[in-house]
Each structure stands twice: as C-alpha cells, then as structure tokens.
N, C-alpha and C positions, 0 to 999 in steps of 0.2 A: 590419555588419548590426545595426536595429533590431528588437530583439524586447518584446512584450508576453505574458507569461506568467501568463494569466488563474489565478487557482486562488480559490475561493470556499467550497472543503469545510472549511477546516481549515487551522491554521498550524503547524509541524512548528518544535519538539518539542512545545510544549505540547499539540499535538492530535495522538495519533499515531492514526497509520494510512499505510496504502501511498501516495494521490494526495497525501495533504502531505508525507511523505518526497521525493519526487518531484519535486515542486514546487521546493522547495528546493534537493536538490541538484541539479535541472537548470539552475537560473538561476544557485546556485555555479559548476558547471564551465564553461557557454555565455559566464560571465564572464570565468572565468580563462582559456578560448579565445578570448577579446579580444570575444566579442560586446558589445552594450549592452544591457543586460536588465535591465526593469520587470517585477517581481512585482508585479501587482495581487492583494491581499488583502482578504478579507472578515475582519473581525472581530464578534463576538455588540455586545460594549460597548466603552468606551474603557479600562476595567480592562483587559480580556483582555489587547488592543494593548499596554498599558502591559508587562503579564506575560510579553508575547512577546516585547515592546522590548530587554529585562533577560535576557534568555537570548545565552550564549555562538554559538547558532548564529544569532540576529539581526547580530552584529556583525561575524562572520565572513562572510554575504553583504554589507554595509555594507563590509568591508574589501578584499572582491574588486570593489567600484564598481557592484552591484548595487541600483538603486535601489527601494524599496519604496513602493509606493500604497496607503494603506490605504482603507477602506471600511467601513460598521459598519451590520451590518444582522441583525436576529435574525429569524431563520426560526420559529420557537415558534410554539405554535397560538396563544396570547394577542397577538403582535403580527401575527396575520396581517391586522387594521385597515390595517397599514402595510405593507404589498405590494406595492400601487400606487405609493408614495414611490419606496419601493426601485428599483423598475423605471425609474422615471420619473429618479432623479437618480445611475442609475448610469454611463448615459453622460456626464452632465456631467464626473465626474472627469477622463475621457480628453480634455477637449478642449482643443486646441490641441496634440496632443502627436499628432509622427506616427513609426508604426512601420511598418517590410518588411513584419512577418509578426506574426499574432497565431494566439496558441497557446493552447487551452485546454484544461484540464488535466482538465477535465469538461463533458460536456455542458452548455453556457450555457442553462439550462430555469430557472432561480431569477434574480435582481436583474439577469442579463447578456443576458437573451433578446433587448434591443435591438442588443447589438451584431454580430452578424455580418448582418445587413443592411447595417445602417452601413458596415461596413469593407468588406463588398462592392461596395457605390455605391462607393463608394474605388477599386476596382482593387489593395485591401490582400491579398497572402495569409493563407487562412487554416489555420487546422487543427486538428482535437480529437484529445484520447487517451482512446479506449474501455476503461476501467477495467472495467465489467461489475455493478457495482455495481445502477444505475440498471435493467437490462435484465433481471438475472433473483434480484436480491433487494429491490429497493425495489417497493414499491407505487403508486407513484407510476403510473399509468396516462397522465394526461396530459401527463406530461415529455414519457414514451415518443412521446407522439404529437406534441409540438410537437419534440423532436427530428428526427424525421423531416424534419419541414417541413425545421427550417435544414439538414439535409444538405446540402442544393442551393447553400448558401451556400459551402460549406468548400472548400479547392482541397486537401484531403487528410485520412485520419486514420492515427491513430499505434495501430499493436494491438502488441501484449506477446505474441502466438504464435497456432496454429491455433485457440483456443478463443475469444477477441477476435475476429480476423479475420472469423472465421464472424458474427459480431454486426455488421460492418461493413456484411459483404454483405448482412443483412439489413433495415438500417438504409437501403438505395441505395446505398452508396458503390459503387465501380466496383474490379475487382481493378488498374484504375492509377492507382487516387486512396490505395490504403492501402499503407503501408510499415512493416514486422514492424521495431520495438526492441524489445529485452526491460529489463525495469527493470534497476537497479541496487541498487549494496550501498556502503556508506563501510568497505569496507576496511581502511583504517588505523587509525579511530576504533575498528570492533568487537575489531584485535587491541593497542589499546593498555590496553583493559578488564580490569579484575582479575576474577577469576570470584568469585561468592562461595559461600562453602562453603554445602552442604547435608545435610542427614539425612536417610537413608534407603539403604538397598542392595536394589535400586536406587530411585536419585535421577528422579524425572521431571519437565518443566516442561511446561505450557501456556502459554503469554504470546499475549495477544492477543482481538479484542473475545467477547463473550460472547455469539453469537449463534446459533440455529439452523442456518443457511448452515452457518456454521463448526465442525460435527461437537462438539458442546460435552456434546450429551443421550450420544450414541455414549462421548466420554472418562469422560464418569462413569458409569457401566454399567462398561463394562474396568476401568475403577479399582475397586470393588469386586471383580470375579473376582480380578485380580492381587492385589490385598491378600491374599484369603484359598492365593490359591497361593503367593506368596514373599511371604514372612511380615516382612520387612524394608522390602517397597514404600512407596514416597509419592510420591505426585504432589502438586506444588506449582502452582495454579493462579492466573493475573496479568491481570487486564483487569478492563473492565466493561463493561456491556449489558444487552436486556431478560432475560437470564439472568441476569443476576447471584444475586439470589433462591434459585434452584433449586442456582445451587453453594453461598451459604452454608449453605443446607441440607442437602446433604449434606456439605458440611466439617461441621458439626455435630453431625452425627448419628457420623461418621465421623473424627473428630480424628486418629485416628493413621496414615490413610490417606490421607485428604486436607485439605490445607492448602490455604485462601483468602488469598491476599496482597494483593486488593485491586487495583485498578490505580495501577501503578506511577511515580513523578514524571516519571522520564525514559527515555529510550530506552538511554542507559547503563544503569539501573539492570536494564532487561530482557534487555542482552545479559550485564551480569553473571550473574543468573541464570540464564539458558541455558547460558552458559561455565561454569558451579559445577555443572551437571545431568551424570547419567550420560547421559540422553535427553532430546533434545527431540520433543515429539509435534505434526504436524499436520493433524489431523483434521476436515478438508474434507471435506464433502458436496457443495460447488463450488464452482470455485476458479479465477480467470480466473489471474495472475501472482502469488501470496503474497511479497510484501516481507519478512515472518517469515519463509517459507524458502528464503530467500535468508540473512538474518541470520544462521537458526541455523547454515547450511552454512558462512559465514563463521568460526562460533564455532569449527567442529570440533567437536562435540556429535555425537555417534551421533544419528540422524534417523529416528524412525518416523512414515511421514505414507500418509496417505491416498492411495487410486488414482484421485482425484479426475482432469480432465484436464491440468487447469492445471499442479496439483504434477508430474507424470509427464513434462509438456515441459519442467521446470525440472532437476529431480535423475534420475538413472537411476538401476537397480537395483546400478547396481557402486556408487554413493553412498550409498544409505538403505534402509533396509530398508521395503516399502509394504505397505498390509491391505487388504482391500476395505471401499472407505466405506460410511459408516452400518451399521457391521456391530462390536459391541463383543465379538462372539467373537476374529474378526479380528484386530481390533485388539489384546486379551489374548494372544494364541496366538503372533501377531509381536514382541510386544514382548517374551513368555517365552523366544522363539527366539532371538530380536538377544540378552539378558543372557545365555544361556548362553552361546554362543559370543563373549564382549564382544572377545577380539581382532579377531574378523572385524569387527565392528561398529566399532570405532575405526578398522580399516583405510578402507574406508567413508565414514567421519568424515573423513579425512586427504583422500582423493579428493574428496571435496564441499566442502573449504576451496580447497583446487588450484583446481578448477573456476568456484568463486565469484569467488578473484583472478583467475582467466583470463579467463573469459568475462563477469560481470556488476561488475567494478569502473566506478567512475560517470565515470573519464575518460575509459574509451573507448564508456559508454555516450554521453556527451555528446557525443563528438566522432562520432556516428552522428547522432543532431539538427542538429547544426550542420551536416553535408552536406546532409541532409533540407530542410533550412528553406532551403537556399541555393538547391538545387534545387527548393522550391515557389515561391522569388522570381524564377526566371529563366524557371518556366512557370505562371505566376499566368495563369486564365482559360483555359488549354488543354481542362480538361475538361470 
C-alpha cells in the first residue's frame, strides 16, 4: 500500500504539539508495517528543513524507508502576498507520484486546498483526521467553511473519541464514513527518559502551549492558593504562546511559587520534567485527545487534569485525580487532596502508565490505520 501523509502544521520534534507528534509517528509505524509512506511536509524556510534534517527523529523515519517531501511556505501575515504561490505550486510537488490512499493529518484549508479534488478525479482514497483545533479554537471562519465544501471529497475521517466524532457529524461526514483511533504515545522513548530533579514539596509541571483553550489563566489562580496553603509548593511552568506574557508575570511577581522554564528544546526534555514532578497538571478548558496526557500517563506522574471531555475519555478516575474546568478552586482543592493522600495518587500513576502501554502505544495505534486505509482502498467511492 501507497500512502501520502499530508501534514502542513508543524514537523515533530522541532514543532511540538499533538498533529506533528502524530504525523510522525504514524508514518514511523505504517512504515515499519511494511507500508510505503510519504510525509509531505511543510516547512516556514529552508533553515527550519535544515533544523529538522539534523534531528534524531528525521533519520529514524529515513531509516524505517519513509520518504520525506518537503515544501516551504510561511503562513505569516507579512507573506500572505504569497498565498496564491503557495496554493498554486503545491500540487506540483505531487506530480507524477501515485498513492492508494492520501491522508491528511489536518484539514487541507491552507497551500493543500487543491488537492482532494485532484485525488478525487483520481478515484484516489481519501481521508482527514479531525484534531479540533481548527473548529472550536481557531478563528479562522473560512477554513471552517471551505472545509465543509471538501467533505464531499473524503471517502472517510479519522476522530480520536466521542468529542471529535461529534465535529465530524457536523462537518457532513456520515456515521459510515468516520472510524474512532485514538492517538498514540512512543512508549519506549518516554521510559528510557531520566526524570530530572525538582524543588519543591510538592513538585508540579505544566508542559505545553500557552493558550486560553488550555486552562493556562485557571493554573495560575490555583498556584497562588496552593502556594500560600502548602507552603513548599512550586509549579514549574514549560511552553510558549499568546500567554506567555501573563506567566512571566506572574513567575515574577511570584519566584518562589512559580517557575517559567520557557519552552523547552525537545520533547525529551519535557517528558524529563514531567518524570522529575510530583504532579503533572492538565488543565483544559477543552480538549479533543491531549498527546500531553497521554505522555504524562506514560511518565507515571500523579495526573491532576481537568474534566474537560476529551481528558475524561482518555484517563478515568481510578488514573488521575480530575477538578472542574476553568475553576482554580477546583483545581487547588484536588491537587491539596491527591498530596495528602500521595500513595493513592502514585497508585493512580501506576494504573495510567499500564493503561498508556495497553491501550495507546503507537504500534497498535498504527496497525488500526493500516486496517483503516486498507479498508478505505477496497471501498473507495462507496459513499
């Protein structure tokens, strides 16, 4: 089987986030299950490419026979002069090259919006995966609406649990065009990780972007209570975004309670800190499948996270201890629950590592795709 694995957000590790995690290690595993897998990539410049080139996980997809397409187009409002380009010479790359099934790993609304017409004149299958991103925290209004259009295009999409799925049906797809994976976790990589030590009793982490969506204004609220109630607390906070600002500020105001680390080089370096935490916190306001907690359940880090929907179909309550979102009493109140009782809390921990290798390790997330795509190539045009 030939597959195309569009992915245009971001190149995993240097860009993290969940659809370039993803990205990755979906055309890793679909490789090493003998597929033939093109990652088409977008990169901003030819540095970036270069910065991706040089990283241990470029060579590692390279070494499983996954071929890499780059493309170099910056989204910025200064080159949006060059939009048109973009659009116009981004199917040139693909030509002459033919695949089963093309996959895209985000709604094609940006440099790719030519191609699922394209591939459909084809008789090509196709298929997007509804991250959630685009539909209830971007602005973008007229993705949202050219999306719709290619619906009609796809002979399926890929959702991550009932909070996706619900986005599907709304989008048109049909309940026999969408097929529930849930992400994945690299497993081996997160327990090869040394933790690194922290200060504080207790120790907490944030890791991940800096965003509103992402319960960010809620964790710094609770970090000041918890400071002044256990007098040991620190929260150590790791990303960046249009918050950034508002945490260095209150790390500043606040040094001894909370810590800005900046965002962090690599995805090692945040599973170490998570692995070095007494707590990992994630605090979603909303939340389609969090890749972060998945990681941190990986870690075996006590998990205080929001009751956000997303989070809640990923960990259950015999895993992490949950507060009600956008609520920094909540949030304080559970987190002073989970430290006193820290055995239950570890036990918890222990259950949510379990669970992580059982159910979301990336080769048997993979090998749910590769049925999937096999079965969109034997009823391509059915729907």
């Amino acid at each position: 089987m030939k597959l195309l694995i569009v992915s245009h957000t971001g190149n995993y590790p240097v860009d993290v986030g969940g659809p370039q995690a993803i990205a990755h290690y979906l055309s890793l595993h679909l490789a090493r299950l003998g597929a033939q897998v093109t990652l088409y990539q977008r990169f901003t410049s030819n540095a970036s490419r270069e910065k991706w080139s040089s990283t241990p996980e470029a060579k590692q997809l390279w070494e499983a026979g996954v071929e890499t397409l780059p493309f170099n187009a910056d989204y910025s409002l200064k080159n949006i002069w060059r939009y048109p380009s973009y659009i116009r010479s981004s199917p040139g790359k693909l030509d002459g090259k033919h695949y089963d099934v093309v996959h895209y790993n985000s709604p094609p609304v940006d440099a790719n919006i030519l191609l699922p017409r394209r591939y459909a004149s084809q008789g090509v299958a196709q298929s997007v995966a509804i991250h959630g991103g685009l539909f209830y925290e971007s602005r973008n209004t007229l993705g949202r609406r050219i999306f719709r259009y290619q619906a009609k295009y796809m002979s399926g999409a890929v959702v991550f649990n009932g909070f996706s799925k619900r986005i599907a049906l709304e989008q048109g797809f049909s309940e026999a065009r969408i097929r529930v994976i849930p992400n994945g976790v690299d497993v081996e990589m997160v327990e090869g990780v040394e933790p690194k030590p922290l200060e504080g009793e207790p120790s907490v982490v944030y890791a991940g972007r800096l965003e509103p969506v992402k319960g960010v204004g809620t964790l710094l609220e609770a970090a000041l209570t918890l400071g002044a109630n256990l007098k040991g607390f620190r929260l150590y906070v790791a990303g960046s975004g249009s918050l950034e600002g508002l945490v260095r500020e209150y790390a500043a105001k606040h040094p001894g309670i909370i810590t800005y680390l900046g965002r962090l080089p690599t995805v090692r370096d945040v599973i170490s800190l998570v692995k070095g935490a007494q707590f990992a916190v994630i605090p979603s306001l909303k939340e389609n499948f969090s890749v972060s907690l998945l990681e941190a359940m990986a870690s075996g880090t006590p998990l205080i996270v929001s009751d956000a929907e997303g989070n809640t179909e990923v960990a259950g309550v015999e895993e992490a201890h949950f507060f009600r979102r956008g609520s920094p009493e909540s949030l304080s109140q559970t987190l002073e629950r989970a430290y006193t009782d820290y055995e239950e809390s570890r036990r918890r921990a222990e259950r949510a590592r379990l669970s992580a290798n059982e159910k979301y390790a990336w080769p048997r997330v993979a090998a749910g795709y590769r049925d999937y795509f096999a079965n969109l190539q034997d009823h391509v045009g059915e729907y």
